[in-house]
N, C-alpha and C positions, 0 to 999 in steps of 0.2 A: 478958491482952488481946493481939490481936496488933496490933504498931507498923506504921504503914501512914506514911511517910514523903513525905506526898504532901500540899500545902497545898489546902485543903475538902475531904477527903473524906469520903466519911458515915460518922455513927457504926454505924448500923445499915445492911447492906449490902441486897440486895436479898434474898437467902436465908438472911438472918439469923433467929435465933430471941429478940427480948425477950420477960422475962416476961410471964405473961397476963396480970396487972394495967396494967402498963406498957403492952404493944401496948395493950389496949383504951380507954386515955386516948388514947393517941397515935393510935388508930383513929378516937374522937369529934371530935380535934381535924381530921383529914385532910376529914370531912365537915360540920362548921365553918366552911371553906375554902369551901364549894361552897354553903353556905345558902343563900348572899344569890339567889342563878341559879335552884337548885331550886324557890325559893319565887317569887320572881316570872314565871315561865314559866307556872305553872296563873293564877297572876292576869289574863296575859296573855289566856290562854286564856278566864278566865271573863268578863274584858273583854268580850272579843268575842264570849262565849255569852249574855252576860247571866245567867250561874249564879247560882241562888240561893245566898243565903252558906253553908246547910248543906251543900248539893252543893260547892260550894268546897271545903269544908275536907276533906270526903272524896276530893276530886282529889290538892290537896295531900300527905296520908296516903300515897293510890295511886302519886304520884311515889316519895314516899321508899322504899316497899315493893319500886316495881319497883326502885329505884337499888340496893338492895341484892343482890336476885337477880341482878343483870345486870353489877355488880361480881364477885360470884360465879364468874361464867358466865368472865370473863376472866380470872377467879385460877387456872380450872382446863386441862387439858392442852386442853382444845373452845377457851382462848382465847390469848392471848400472852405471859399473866402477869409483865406486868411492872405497878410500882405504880400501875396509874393507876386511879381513881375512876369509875364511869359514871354519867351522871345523863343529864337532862335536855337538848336541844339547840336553840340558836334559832336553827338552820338551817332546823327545819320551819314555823317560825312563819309564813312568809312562803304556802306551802302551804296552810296549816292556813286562815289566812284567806279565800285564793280557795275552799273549799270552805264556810268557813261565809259568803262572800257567795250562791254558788250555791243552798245551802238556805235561808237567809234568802229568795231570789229567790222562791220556793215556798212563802212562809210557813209553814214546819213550825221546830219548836221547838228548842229547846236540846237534847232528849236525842238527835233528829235527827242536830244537828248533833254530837254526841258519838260517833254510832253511825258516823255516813260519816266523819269525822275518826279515828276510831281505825282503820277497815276500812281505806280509804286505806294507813297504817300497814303496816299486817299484809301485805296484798298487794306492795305495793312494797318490803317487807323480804326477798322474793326477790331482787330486784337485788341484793341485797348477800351475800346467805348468799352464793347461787353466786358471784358473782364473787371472795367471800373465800375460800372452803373448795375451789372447786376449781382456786387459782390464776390464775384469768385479768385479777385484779388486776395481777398481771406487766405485761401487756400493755398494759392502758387506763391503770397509775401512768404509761408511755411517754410517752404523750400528754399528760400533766398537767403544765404547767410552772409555775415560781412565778409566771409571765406571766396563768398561769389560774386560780391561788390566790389572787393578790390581790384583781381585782376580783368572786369570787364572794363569799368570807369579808365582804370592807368591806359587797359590797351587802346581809347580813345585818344590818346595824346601820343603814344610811342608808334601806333599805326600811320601818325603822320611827320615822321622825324626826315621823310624826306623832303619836305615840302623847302623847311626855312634857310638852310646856308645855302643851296641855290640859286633861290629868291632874293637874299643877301649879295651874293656876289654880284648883281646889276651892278651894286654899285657901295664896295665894300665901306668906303668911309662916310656915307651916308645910314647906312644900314648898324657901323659898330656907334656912330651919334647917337642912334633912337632906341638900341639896346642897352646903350649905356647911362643913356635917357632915363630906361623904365628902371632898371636897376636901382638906381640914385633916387627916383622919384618915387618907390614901394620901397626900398628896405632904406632910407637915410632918411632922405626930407620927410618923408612921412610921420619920422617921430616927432619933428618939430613944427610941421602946417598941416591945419586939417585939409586945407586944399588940395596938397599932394597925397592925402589918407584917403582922400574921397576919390582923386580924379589923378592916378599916376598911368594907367590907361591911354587916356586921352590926351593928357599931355605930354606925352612921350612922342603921340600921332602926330602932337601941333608942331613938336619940337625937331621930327623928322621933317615933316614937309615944311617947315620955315627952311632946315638948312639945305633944302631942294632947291628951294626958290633961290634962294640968296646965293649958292652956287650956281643956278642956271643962269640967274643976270648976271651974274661979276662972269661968266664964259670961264667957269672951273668947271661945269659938266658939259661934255660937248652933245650934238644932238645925236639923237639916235641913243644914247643914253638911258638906261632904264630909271633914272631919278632924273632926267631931265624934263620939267615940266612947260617949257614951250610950247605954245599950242594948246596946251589944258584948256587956256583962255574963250576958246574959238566952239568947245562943247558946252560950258557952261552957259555960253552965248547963243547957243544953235536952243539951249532946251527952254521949251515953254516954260512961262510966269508959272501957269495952273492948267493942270490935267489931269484929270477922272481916270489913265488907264490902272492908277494903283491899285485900283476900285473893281476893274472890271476881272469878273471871274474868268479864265482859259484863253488869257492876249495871247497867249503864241501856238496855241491851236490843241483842237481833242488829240487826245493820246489813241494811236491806233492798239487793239486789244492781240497781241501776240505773245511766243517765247518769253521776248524779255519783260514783258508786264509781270508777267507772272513769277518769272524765277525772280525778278526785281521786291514782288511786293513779298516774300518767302524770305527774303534777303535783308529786307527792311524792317522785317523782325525785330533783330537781332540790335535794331536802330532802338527800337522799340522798348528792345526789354535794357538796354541802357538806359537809359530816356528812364523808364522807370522806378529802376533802381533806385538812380539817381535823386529822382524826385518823393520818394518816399521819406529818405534819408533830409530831404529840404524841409518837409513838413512838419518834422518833428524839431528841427533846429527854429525854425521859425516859430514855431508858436514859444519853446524855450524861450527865445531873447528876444520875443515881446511880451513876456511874461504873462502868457497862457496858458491853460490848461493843456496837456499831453491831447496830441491829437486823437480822435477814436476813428473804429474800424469803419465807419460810415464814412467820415469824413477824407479820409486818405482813398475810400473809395470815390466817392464824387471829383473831388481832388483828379485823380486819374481818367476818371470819366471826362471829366472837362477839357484836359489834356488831349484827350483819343476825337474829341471832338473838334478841338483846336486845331490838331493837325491833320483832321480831312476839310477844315477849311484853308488850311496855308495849301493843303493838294489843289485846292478849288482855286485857290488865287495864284498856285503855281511858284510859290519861294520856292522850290524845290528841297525842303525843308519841313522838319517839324517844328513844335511848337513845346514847351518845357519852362519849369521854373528856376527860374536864375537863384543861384546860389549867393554872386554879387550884392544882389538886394537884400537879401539878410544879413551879410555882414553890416550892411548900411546902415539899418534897421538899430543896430548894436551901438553905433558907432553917432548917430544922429539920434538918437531915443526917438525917431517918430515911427509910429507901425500901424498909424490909422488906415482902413480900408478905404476913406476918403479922399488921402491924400493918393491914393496907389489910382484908383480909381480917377483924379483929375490927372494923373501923368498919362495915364492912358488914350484919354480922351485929345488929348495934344497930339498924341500920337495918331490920331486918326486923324485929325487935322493937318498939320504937317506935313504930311509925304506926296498930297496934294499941288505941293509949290515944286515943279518940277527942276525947279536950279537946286532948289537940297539935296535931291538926288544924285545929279550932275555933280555938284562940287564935291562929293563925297567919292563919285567914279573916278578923279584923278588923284586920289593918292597912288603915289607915286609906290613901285612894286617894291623897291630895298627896303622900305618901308614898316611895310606890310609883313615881310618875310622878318625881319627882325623880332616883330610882335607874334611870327607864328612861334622864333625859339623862347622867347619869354612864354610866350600863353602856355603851348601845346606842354610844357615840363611840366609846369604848375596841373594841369588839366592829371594829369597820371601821379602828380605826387598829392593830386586830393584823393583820387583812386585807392592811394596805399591809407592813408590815414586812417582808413576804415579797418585796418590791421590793428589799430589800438587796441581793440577789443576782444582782440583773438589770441589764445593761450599760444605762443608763436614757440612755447618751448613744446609742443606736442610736434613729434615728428611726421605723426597721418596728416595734420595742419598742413606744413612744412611741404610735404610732397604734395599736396594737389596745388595750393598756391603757385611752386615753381611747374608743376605740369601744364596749368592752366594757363600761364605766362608762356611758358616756352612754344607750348602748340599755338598759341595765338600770335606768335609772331614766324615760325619757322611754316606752319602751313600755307599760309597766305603765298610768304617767299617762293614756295613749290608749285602753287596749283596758279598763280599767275602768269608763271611761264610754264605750265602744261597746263593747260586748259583742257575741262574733262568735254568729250565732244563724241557723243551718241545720237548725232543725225541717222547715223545712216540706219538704225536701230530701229526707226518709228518716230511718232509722232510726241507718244507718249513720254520716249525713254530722250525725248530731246530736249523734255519740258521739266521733267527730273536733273539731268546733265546740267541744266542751266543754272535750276536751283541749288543742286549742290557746289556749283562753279561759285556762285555769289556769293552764301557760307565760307564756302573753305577758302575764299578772298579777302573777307571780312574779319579781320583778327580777331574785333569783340565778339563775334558771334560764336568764334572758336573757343575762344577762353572762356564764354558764358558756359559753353554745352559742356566742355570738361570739368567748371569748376561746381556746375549745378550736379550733374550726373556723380561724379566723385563722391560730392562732399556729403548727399543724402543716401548713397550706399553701401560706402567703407563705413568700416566700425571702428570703433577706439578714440571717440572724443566726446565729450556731454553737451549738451546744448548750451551751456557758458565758457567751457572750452573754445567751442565754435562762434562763440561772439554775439549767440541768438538772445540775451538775457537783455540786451539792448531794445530787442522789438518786441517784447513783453512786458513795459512798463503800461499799469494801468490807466485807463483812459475811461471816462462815463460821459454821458449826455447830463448827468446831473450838475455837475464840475463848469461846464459849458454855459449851462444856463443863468447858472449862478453870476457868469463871470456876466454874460451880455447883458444881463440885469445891474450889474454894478455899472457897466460902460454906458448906459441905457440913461443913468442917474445924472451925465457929465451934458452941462448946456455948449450951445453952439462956442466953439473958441475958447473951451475952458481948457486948464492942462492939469494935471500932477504937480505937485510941489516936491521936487525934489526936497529929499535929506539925508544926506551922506551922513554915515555916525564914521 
């Protein structure tokens, strides 16, 4: 073993090779990590579609199928390979919705709304390829300060504070169970089981839908019941062993090219430069605590490019959904020392497997909705209070600070409240001026899109703060290709199955 004299470092390094049996546990656990997100993101979605439960659970499937490929996609030289996971993002959500109000507005259906939500997708995954693969991420990360990160990320979580006490009241003492569940299972037991460090998420999910169950037989929840799970039985039984539709690109049909495609993919943006943000900020945590070299400018490019790539294939397979890297997985990373690319690399590959068995899907469509709405008030807080953290770094006693943060917050929630119930509407104007109308409808819908444009515009045009002021001294930490080298050459040195020797002084 080689002694690494250094207190946490990981046992498996990032070009480490564990055995296959070992990576592929250690790969199921890394996607364990990210369940809880995966899964409730097509709920979300079918929320707002009103999907039928069997088209749910084939969405579901379709998530984990793309997360796999799109993990893939970043393992290889086309991304930035370092360990991070890609799944699902609810940066688009906020998007996803102004476009199934629009088709809603038009009374056409769910597969509609699945067809111009995934198109949406795929077109605006231009923005990202190019700005990743041909560099000029350089240029626009300039302009991004944590001034700009914080209140686009928050307005991801506070954009959807209507979704959970709702959703809760199906059926309120099933729903304060699985809240009080997560609670107890991330902030208590977790200092004393790794179990619950690793997997308070999930088990909070198992701990709702047991006391679902166990109310629906003892006849404490009656039918009709939003946590009453009768009948579940009779879906999971209808769906195939195994089925290829996870597989197939465009199951619920081409997206006709209109209005809302357009104002949709303009709209999705704004999903986009979330999604971004976001994951910039991933890549440098991640190489930290796998104890890598600072990422460089190449690499956070491909990084993105792979992403932009990623999600014109989830467009292609129709999650309605992009593609991003989980943050989850790097805590894990911290908290398990393993950060090998192999290990990330076999959870992936399970994951293309997997979603194939068409009752995983199935079983996963009946949780139960109090559920579910419990975990949106636990997630969605956290989701906005990772948003603020990025505040650390910003001189917060500077008052030009101070005002665009609160401007950028306020318009990102009080515009959205306006233009939802006025909807801006320039048919009778033209053609042209209807296609405009639309895209500005989707923007000034979308909170994060709100908060981006004021706190980008603001923050690079006012005067009176320095660039460490503004928190920028963060995204100037130096990064070489020489650093890099060095390191995959020491990785490079480690035989199949070898680890680190821990030594804590």
């Amino acid at each position: 073993m080689s002694d690494v004299k250094a207190q946490g470092w990981v046992v498996y390094p990032i070009g480490s090779k564990p055995k296959m049996g070992l990576a592929i546990l250690l790969g199921i656990q890394q996607y364990l990590t990210m369940f809880g997100a995966t899964v409730l993101i097509p709920f979300i979605v079918g929320g707002a579609m009103q999907l039928p439960q069997e088209e749910l659970a084939l969405l579901i499937s379709t998530m984990f199928f793309v997360s796999g490929i799109t993990t893939l996609i970043q393992q290889s030289p086309l991304g930035n390979r370092l360990p991070i996971v890609q799944g699902g993002t609810f940066s688009f959500l906020g998007p996803m919705f102004a476009i199934v109000g629009m088709v809603a507005a038009q009374n056409m259906g769910w597969q509609v709304m699945i067809q111009q939500v995934s198109a949406a997708v795929m077109f605006a995954s231009a923005f990202e390829i190019i700005l990743g693969y041909t560099g000029l991420i350089g240029y626009v990360k300039r302009a991004i300060s944590p001034i700009t990160i914080a209140p686009t990320i928050a307005m991801i979580g506070l954009a959807l504070y209507g979704i959970g006490a709702p959703w809760m009241a199906g059926n309120w003492p099933i729903s304060l169970i699985t809240l009080t569940a997560l609670v107890l299972y991330s902030q208590v037991f977790s200092r004393k089981s790794k179990v619950f460090l690793l997997f308070p998420v999930l088990l909070a999910i198992i701990t709702g839908w047991v006391a679902s169950i166990i109310g629906t037989l003892a006849g404490w929840i009656p039918d009709g019941n939003a946590a009453n799970v009768a009948g579940q039985a009779a879906l999971i039984h209808a769906a195939p062993w195994f089925s290829l539709r996870p597989a197939l690109p465009f199951k619920w049909g081409f997206p006709q090219l209109n209005a809302i495609t357009v104002a949709g993919s303009f709209g999705m943006l704004a999903g986009y430069l979330g999604s971004m943000v976001e994951s910039i900020g991933d890549y440098y945590s991640c190489a930290r605590i796998s104890e890598a070299p600072v990422p460089t400018e190449k690499m956070i490019s491909r990084g993105l490019g792979a992403e932009g790539l990623g999600c014109l294939i989830a467009g292609l397979f129709q999650t309605c959904n992009g593609t991003t890297s989980y943050s989850e997985n790097i805590g894990s990373i911290g908290l398990t020392r393993v950060a090998s690319r192999r290990v990330v690399r076999a959870g992936a590959v399970v994951m293309l497997i997997l979603p194939f068995f068409g009752k995983f899907g199935a079983t996963l469509a009946t949780m139960p909705q109090p559920v579910i709405g419990a975990m949106f008030v636990g997630l969605f807080g956290l989701i906005a209070a990772v948003g603020l953290s990025n505040l650390q770094f910003v001189n917060l006693n500077n008052a030009r600070n101070l005002f665009i943060i609160g401007l950028a917050f306020f318009a990102g929630l009080s515009f959205p409240a306006h233009f939802n119930s006025n909807a801006i509407n320039w048919a009778d104007a033209g053609r042209v001026a209807e296609v405009l109308g639309s895209i500005l409808q989707t923007i000034l819908t979308t909170g994060m899109a709100v908060a981006a444009i004021f706190g980008i515009v603001l923050d690079n045009l006012l005067p009176g703060a320095t660039r460490d002021e503004r928190g920028l001294t963060m995204w100037e930490t130096e990064a070489t290709d020489e650093a890099w080298e060095k390191a995959e050459a020491e990785w490079a040195k480690m035989a199949v199955g070898e680890e680190r020797k821990i030594i804590i002084e």
